[in-house]
N, C-alpha and C positions, 0 to 999 in steps of 0.2 A: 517157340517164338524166334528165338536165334537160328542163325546157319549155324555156328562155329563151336561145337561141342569141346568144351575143356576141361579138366582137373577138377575134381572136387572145390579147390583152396578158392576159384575164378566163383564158385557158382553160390559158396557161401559170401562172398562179398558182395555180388551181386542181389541178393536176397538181402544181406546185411544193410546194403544202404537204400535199398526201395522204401523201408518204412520213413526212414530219416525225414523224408521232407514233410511229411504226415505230422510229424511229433513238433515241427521249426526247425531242425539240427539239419538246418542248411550246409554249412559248413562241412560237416562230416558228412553228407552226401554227397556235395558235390570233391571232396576229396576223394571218396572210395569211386566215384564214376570216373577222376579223371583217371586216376590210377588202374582201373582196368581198361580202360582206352589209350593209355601207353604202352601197356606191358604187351595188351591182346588187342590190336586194330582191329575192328568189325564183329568184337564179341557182344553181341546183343544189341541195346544203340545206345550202350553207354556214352559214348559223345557228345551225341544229341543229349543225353540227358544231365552229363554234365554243365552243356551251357546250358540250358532252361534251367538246371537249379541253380545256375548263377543269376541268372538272369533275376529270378525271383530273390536269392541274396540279396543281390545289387538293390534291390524293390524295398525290401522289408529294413531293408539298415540307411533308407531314405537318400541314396544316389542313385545318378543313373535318370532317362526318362520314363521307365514303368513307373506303375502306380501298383500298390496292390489294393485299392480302388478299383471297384470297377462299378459305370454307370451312376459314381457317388454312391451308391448305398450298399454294393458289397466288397468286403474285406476280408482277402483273400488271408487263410490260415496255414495251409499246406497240399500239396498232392496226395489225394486220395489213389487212384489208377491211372493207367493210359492204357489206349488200343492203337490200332494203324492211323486211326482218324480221329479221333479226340482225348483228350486230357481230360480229366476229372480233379476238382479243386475244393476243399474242404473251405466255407468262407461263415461268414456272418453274415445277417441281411442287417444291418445298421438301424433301418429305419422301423422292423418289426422285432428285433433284438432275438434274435433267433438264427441258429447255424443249420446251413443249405448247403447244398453241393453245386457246384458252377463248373459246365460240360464245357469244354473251348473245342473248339475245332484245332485238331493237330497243326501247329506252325508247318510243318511237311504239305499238307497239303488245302493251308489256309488259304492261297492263291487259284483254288481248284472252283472255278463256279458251280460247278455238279454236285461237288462234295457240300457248297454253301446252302443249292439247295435240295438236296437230301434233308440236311441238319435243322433248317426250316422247316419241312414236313415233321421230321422228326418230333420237334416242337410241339408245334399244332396238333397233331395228332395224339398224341402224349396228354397233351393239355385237356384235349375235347375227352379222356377217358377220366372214369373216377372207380376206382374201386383197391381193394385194400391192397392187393398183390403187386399194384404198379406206381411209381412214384408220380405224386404231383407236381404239376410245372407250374414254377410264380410267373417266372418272366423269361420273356426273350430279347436279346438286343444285340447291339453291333458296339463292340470296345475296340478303338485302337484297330480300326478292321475286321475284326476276327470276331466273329458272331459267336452267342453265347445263349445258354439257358441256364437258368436259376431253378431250380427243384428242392423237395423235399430229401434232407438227407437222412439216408437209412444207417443206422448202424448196425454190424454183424460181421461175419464172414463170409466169405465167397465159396462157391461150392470148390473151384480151384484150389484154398487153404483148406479147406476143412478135408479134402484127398489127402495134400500133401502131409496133411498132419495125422491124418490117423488111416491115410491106405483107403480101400476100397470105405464105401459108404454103406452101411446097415441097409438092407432091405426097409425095415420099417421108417428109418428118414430119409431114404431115395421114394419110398411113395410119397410120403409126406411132402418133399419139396418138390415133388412131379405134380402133386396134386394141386397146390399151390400155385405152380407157373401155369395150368390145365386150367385152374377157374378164372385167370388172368385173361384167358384166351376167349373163354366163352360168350 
C-alpha cells in the first residue's frame, strides 16, 4: 500500500490504530496517525487519515459542521476499510434499526466526475444482483456532495487478515473461498 518501507515499531502503530476508529476510540486513532505523520512524512497516508478521523471526532462529540447523519437515517459508528477510492463506514439505518455498511467515495477523489460515476454503476449493478456471496445494496444518494451507498453489512475477516494472521491459507479454505467468490460470478 505504502512507498515508504519502515521499522517494525512505524508498522505495528500503524495496524495499532487502523481498528480504533471501528471500535469509536477516535481519539486514539487519530493520535497514533498524527504521530506517524510527524515522525514519518509520507508513511502510508497516515495524514489524510489523521484529519478524516478528526473530522469524524469533530462529528461524533457534536462540533464542527459534519454530521454523522447521513441522509437522516444513517448514523455513522466508525471505519470499517479504505481503498484508493472509497471509505467504508460501519453505521445504523435508524429508520430500519439495523447496522449497514456506508461506501463514501474517497475525499481524494470525491471531485473526480468518472470516479462519481463509476460509484453509481457500482451501485446499480450491485443492487440489480441477489445472491448470497454478494452484499445487498439499500440505498444510494448524495451527502454533503459526496455520493454514497448503504449495503448489507457483513461481518468476518478479510482474506488480507486472515494471511496476516496465520500465513499462507490451507488449501481446503482457499477452495472453499475460491468457490464462494466463483458462484458469485456465475
Amino acid at each position: 500500500v505504502g512507498s515508504n518501507p519502515l521499522p517494525s515499531p512505524f508498522s505495528t502503530w500503524w495496524t495499532n490504530g487502523l481498528p480504533r476508529p471501528a471500535r469509536a476510540r477516535w481519539g486514539e486513532a487519530e493520535s497514533i496517525f498524527e504521530k506517524i505523520a510527524k515522525i514519518a512524512p509520507g508513511y502510508e497516508d497516515a495524514d489524510a487519515r489523521a484529519g478524516e478521523v478528526r473530522k469524524w471526532r469533530t462529528a461524533m462529540q457534536g462540533g464542527g459542521r459534519e454530521t454523522t447523519h447521513i441522509a437522516g437515517r444513517y448514523r455513522l459508528l466508525g471505519e470499517l476499510g479504505r481503498g484508493g477510492m472509497a471509505v467504508v463506514y460501519r453505521a445504523v439505518d435508524e429508520s430500519l434499526g439495523r447496522e449497514v455498511a456506508v461506501k463514501f467515495i474517497a475525499e481524494n477523489v470525491e471531485k473526480n466526475e468518472l470516479v462519481a460515476q463509476y460509484f453509481e454503476r457500482e451501485a446499480k449493478a450491485a443492487a440489480a444482483l441477489n445472491h448470497p456471496n454478494i452484499v445487498t445494496i439499500y440505498d444510494y444518494g448524495i451527502h454533503e456532495g459526496r455520493p454514497f451507498m448503504a449495503m448489507e453489512l457483513v461481518v468476518g475477516t478479510t482474506v488480507e487478515d486472515l494471511t496476516a494472521k496465520q500465513g499462507r491459507i490451507v488449501i481446503v479454505d482457499a477452495l472453499r473461498i475460491g468457490t464462494q467468490v466463483l458462484s458469485a460470478l456465475e
